[in-house]
TIDRENMI-600222 format. One line per 10 residues: number of its first residue (from 1); their letters; for each residue x, y, z of N, C-alpha, C, CB. Coordinates in steps of 0.05 Angstrom, whole numbers, plus 5000, padded with zeros to 4 digits. Glycine has a CB too. Layout:
// residues N
NUM	a	X/Y/Z/X/Y/Z/X/Y/Z/X/Y/Z | ... .
***
This chain:
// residues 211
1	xxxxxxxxxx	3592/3562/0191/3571/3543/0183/3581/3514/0185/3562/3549/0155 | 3606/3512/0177/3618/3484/0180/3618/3472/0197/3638/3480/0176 | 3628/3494/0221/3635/3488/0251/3615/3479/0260/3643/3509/0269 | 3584/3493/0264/3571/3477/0267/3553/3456/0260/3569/3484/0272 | 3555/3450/0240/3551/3420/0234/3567/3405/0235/3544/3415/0215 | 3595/3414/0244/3599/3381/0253/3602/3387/0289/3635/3362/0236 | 3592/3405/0296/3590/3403/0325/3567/3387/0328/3589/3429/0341 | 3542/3391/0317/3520/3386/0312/3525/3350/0303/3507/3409/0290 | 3537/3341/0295/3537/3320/0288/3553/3299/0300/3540/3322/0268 | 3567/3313/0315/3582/3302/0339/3558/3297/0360/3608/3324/0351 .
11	xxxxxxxxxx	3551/3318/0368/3534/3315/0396/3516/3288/0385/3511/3348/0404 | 3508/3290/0357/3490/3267/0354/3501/3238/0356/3477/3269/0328 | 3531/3241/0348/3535/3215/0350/3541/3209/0376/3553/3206/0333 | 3549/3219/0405/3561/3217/0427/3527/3208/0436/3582/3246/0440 | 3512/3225/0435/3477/3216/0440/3478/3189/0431/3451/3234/0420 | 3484/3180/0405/3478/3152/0398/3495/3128/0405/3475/3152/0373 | 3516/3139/0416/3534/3116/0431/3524/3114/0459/3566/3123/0432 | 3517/3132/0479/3492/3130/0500/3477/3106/0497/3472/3152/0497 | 3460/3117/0480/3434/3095/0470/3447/3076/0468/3416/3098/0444 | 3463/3065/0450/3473/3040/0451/3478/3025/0465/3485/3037/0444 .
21	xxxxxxxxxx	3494/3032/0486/3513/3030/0514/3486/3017/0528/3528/3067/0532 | 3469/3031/0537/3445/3028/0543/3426/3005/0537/3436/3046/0536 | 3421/3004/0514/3412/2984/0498/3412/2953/0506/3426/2987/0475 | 3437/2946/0522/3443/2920/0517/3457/2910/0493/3422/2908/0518 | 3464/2922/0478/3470/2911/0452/3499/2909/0457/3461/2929/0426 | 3516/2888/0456/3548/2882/0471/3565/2904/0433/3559/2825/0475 | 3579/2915/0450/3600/2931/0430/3624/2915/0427/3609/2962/0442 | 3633/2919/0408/3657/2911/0400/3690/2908/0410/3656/2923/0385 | 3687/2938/0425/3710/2940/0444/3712/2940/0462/3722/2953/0445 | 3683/2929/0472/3682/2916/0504/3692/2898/0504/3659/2909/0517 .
31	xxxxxxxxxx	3706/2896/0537/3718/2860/0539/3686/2856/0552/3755/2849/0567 | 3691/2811/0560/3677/2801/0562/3659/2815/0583/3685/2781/0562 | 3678/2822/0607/3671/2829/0640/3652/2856/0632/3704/2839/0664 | 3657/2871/0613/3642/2899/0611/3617/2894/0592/3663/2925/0598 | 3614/2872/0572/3593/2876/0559/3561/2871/0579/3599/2858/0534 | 3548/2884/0577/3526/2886/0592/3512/2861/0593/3510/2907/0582 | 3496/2844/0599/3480/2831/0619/3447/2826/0613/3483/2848/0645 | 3434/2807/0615/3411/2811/0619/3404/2804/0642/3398/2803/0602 | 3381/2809/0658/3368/2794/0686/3353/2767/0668/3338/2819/0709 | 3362/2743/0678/3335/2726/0676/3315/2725/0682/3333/2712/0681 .
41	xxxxxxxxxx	3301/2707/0667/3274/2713/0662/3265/2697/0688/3262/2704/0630 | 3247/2712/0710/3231/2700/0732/3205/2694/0722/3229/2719/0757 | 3201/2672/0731/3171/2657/0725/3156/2657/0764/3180/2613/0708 | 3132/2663/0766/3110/2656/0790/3120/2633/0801/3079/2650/0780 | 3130/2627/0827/3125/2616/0838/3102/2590/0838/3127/2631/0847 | 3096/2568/0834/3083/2550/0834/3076/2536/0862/3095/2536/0816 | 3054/2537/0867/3046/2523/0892/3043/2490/0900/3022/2535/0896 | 3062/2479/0916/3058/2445/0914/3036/2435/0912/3067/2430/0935 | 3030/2411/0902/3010/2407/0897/3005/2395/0928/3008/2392/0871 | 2975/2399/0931/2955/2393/0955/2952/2362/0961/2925/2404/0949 .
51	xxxxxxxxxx	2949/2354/0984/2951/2331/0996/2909/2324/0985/2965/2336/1036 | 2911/2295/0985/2883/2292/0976/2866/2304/1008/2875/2251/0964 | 2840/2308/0990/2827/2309/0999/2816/2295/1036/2820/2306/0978 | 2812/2304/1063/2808/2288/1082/2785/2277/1079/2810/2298/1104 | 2785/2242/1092/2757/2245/1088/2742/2250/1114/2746/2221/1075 | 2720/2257/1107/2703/2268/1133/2676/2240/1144/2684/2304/1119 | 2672/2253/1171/2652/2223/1171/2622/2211/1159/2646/2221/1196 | 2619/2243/1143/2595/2235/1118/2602/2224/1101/2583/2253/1104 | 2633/2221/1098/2636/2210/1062/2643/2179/1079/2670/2228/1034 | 2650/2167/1093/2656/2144/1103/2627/2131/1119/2683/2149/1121 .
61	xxxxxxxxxx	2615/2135/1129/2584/2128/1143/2577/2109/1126/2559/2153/1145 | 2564/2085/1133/2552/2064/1110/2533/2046/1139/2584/2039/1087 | 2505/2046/1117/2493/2028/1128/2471/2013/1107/2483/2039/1153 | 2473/1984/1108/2464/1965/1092/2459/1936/1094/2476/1968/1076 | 2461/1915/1075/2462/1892/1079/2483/1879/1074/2446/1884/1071 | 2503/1860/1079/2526/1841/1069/2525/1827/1079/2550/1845/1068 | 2539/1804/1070/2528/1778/1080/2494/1763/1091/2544/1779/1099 | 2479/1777/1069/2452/1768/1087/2446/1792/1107/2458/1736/1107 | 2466/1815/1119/2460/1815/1156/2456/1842/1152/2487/1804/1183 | 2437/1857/1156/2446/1886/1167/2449/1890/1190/2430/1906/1161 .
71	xxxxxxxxxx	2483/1912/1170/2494/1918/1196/2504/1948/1185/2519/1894/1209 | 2521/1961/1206/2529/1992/1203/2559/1992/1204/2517/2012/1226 | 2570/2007/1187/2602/2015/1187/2606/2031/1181/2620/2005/1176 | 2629/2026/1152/2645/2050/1147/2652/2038/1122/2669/2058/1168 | 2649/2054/1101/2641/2043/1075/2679/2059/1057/2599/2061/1062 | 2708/2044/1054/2728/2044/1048/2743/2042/1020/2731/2031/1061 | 2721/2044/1006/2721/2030/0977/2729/2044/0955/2696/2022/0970 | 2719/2085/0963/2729/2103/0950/2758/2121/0957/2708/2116/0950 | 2771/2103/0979/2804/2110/0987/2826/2090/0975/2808/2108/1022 | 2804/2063/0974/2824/2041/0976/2830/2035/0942/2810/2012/0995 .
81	xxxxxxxxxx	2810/2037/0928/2814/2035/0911/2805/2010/0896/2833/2040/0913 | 2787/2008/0923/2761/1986/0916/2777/1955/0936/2757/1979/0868 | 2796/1960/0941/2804/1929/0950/2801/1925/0978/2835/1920/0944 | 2795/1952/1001/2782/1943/1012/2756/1960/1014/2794/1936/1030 | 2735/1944/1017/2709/1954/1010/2700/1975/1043/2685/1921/1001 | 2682/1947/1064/2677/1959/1080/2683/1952/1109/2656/1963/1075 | 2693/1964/1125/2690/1961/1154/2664/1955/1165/2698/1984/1168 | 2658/1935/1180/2634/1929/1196/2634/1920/1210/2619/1920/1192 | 2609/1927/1234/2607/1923/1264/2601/1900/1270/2590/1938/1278 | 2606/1880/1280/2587/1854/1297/2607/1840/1312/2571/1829/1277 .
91	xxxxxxxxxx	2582/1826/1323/2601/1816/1349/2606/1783/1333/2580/1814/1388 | 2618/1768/1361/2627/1740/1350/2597/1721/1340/2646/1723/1378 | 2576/1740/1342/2543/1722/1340/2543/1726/1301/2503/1747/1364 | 2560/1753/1297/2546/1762/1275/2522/1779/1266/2542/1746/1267 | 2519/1788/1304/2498/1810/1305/2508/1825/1298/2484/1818/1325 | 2494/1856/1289/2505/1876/1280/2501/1894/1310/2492/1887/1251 | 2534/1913/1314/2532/1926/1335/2513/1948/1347/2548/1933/1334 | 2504/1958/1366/2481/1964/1375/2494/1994/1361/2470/1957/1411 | 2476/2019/1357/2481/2037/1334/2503/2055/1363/2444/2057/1315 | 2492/2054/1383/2501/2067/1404/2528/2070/1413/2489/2059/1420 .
101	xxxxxxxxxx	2542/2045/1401/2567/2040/1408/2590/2051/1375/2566/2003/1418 | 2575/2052/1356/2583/2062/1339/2592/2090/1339/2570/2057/1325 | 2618/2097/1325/2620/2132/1328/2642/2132/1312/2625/2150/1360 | 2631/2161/1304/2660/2171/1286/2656/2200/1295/2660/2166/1245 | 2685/2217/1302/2684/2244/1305/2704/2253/1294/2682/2253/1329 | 2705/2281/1282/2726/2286/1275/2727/2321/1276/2732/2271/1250 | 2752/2327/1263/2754/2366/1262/2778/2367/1239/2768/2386/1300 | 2786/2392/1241/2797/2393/1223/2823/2384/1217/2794/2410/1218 | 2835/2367/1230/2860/2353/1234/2862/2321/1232/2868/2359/1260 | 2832/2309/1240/2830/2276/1254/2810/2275/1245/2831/2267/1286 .
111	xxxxxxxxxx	2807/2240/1240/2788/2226/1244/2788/2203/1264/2782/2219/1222 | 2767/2202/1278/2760/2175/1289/2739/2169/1288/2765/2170/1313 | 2744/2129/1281/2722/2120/1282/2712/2083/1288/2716/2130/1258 | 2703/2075/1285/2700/2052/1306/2681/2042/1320/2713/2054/1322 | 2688/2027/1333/2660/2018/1351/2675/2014/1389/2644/1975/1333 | 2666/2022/1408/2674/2024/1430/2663/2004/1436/2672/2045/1444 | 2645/1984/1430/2630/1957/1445/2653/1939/1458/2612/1935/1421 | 2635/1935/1486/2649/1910/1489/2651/1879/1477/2645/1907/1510 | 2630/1868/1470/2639/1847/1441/2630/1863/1416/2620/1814/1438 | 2636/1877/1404/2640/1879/1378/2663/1887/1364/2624/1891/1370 .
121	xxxxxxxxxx	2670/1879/1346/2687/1888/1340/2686/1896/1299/2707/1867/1355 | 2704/1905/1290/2708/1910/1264/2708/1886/1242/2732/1924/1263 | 2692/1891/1222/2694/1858/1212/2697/1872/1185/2664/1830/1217 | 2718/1860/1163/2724/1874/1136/2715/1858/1118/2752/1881/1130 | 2709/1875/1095/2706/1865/1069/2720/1867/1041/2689/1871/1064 | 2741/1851/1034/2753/1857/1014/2736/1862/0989/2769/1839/1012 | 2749/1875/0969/2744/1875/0943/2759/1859/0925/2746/1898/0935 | 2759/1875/0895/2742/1891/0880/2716/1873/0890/2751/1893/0847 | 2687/1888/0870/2670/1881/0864/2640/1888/0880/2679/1861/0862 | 2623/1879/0874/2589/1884/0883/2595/1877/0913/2560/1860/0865 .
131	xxxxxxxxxx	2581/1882/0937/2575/1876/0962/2557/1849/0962/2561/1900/0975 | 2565/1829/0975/2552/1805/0974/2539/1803/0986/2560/1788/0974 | 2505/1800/0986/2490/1801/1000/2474/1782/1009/2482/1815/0994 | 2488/1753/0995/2479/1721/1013/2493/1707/1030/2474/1699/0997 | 2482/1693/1035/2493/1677/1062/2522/1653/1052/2460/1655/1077 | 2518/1656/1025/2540/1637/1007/2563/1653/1010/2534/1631/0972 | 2571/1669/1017/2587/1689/1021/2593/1692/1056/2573/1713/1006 | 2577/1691/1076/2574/1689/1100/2591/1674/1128/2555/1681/1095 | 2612/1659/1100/2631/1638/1117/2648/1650/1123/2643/1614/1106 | 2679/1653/1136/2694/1659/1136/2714/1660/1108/2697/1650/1154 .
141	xxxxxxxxxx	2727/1681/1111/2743/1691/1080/2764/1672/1078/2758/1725/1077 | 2771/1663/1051/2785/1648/1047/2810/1652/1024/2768/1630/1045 | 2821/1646/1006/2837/1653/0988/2822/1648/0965/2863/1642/0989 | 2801/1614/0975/2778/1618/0946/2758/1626/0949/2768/1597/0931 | 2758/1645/0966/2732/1664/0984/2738/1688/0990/2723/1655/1011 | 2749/1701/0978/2772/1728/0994/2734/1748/0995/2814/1750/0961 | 2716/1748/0981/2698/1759/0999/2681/1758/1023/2688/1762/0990 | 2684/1726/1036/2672/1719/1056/2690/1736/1082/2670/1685/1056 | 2679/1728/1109/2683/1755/1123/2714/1749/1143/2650/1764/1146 | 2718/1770/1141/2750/1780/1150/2745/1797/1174/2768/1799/1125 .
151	xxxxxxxxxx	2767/1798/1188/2770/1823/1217/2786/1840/1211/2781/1815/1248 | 2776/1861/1217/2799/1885/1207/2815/1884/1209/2802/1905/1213 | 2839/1906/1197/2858/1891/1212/2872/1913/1242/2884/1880/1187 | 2894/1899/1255/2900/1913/1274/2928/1916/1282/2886/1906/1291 | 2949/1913/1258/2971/1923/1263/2977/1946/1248/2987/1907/1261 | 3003/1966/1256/3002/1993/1254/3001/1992/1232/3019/2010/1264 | 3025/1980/1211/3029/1984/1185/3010/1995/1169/3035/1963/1175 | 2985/1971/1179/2955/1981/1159/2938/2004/1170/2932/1955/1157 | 2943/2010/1187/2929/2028/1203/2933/2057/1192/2939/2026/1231 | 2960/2056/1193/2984/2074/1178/2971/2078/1139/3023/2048/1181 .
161	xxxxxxxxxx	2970/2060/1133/2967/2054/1102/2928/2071/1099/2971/2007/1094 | 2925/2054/1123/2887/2070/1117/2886/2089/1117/2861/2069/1134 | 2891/2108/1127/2892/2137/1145/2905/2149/1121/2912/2139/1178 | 2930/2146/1108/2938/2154/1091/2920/2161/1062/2956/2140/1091 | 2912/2133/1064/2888/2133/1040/2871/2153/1043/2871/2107/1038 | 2861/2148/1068/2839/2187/1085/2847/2203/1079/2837/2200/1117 | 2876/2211/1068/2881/2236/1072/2894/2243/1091/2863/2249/1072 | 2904/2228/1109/2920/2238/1138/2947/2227/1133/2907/2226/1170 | 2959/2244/1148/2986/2230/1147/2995/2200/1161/3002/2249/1159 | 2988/2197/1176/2982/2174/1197/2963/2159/1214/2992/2178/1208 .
171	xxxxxxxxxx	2960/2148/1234/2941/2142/1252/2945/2119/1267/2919/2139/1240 | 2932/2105/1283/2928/2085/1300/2906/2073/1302/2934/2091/1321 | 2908/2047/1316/2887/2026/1316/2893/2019/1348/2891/1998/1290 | 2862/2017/1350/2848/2012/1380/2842/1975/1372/2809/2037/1387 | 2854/1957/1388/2854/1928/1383/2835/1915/1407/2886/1916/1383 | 2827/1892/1397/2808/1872/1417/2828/1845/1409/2766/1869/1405 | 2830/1827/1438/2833/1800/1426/2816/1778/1442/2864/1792/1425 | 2829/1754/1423/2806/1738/1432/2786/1734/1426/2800/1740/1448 | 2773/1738/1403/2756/1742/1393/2757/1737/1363/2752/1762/1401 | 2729/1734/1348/2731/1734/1307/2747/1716/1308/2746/1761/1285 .
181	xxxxxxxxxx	2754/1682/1307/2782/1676/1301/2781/1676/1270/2793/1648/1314 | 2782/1693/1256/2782/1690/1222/2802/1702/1219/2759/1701/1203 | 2806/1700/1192/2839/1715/1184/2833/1746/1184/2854/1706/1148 | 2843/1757/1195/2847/1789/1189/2864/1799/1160/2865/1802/1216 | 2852/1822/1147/2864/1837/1121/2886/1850/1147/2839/1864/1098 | 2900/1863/1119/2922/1876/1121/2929/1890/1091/2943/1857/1133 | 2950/1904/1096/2955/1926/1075/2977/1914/1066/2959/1956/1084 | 2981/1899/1042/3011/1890/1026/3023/1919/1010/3004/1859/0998 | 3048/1928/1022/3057/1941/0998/3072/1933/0978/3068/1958/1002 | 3079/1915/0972/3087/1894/0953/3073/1906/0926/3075/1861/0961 .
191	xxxxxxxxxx	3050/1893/0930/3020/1893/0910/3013/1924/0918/2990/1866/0920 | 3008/1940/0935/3002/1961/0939/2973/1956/0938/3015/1979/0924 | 2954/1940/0949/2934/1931/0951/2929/1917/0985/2933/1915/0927 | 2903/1918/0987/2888/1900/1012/2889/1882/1008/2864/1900/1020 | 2893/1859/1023/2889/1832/1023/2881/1813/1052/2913/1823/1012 | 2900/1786/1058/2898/1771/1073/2915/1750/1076/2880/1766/1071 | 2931/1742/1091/2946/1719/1095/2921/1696/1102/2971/1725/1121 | 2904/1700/1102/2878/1674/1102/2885/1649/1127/2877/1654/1064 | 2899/1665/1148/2909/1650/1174/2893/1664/1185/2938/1648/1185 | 2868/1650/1208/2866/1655/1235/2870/1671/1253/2872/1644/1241 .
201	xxxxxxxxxx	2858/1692/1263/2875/1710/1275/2857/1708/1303/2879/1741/1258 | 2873/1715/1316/2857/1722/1345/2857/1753/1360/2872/1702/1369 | 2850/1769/1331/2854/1800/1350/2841/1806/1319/2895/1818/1365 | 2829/1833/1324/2822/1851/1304/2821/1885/1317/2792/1839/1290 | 2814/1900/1292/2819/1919/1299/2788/1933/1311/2833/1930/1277 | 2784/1950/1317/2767/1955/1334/2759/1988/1330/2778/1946/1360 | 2769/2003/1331/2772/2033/1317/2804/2039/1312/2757/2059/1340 | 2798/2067/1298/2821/2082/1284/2816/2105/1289/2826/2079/1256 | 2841/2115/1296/2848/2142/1298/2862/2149/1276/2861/2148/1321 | 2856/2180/1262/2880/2186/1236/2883/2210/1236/2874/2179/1206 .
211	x	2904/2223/1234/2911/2253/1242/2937/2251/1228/2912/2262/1276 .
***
């Protein structure tokens, strides 16, 4: 009867050193190298965050009045961050470009858009603020006028900086010269804003490509 209870009580304890072993629970006369381990804890994978939104040529399309004039563009105001407002068509008269020469196409990679006229070219409107719709406004842009009218602009840097604002990684600008002599905007990253050196320019931009 003895015998087996402590056979019986052996088997139980050799069972409960198992379990233990098992357990995870570090024993006493383990060295460091033998006491057991946990796996760390894995968390889901997280997905980078998404590039904004592209814009497409419904959300950029604008047609209205500024300066007194209707004319048709490309309305910039919800990329830029209001500073620069809008791209617009006319020639050196201040007519607005014929609708025909206007175009924007795009897919799922690019945008282009612009005016292919032979005199017209891109004419900009800085921000912040309301669209000015008198002729007091109508002069050329100035530093105490930064809303009177400007030529797009047409070096890469800004070209580069717009497109980005779109949503694209990059792009290019289709240039005219000779033409608009008003100061052309440009993209300061300084300020990280649109502006103008309010010098004279003899070239503007004309369309953009962005992809």
């Amino acid at each position: 009867m003895g015998r087996n209870v402590c056979t019986v009580l052996c088997m139980a304890l050799f069972i409960g050193l198992i379990l233990l072993c098992q357990s995870g629970i570090p024993l006493p006369w383990m060295s460091n190298s033998e006491q057991p381990t946990s796996s760390p804890t894995e968390y889901p994978t997280k997905n980078p965050t998404t590039s904004a939104t592209k814009a497409k040529c419904a959300d950029i399309k604008w047609v209205g009045s500024v300066w007194s004039y209707e004319a048709t563009g490309f309305d910039m105001s919800h990329y830029t961050n209001d500073t620069l407002k809008l791209l617009i068509c006319m020639d050196t008269q201040k007519n607005a470009c014929a609708n025909a020469t206007i175009f924007c196409n795009q897919n799922d990679n690019s945008i282009s858009f612009g005016t292919n006229s032979a005199s017209g070219f891109l004419r900009a409107l800085l921000g912040p603020g309301e669209i000015p719709s008198t002729r007091s406004f109508s002069g050329t842009c100035s530093e105490s006028k930064p809303q009177g009218i400007c030529n797009a602009p047409d070096d890469q840097i800004s070209a580069t900086a717009l497109c980005q604002q779109l949503g694209y990684e990059t792009g290019e600008v289709g240039t005219i010269t000779g033409v608009g002599h008003v100061p052309e905007v440009h993209w300061d990253g300084n300020t990280s804003k649109w502006t103008s050196d309010w010098m004279n320019d003899h070239g503007c931009g004309q369309n953009f490509t962005c992809y």
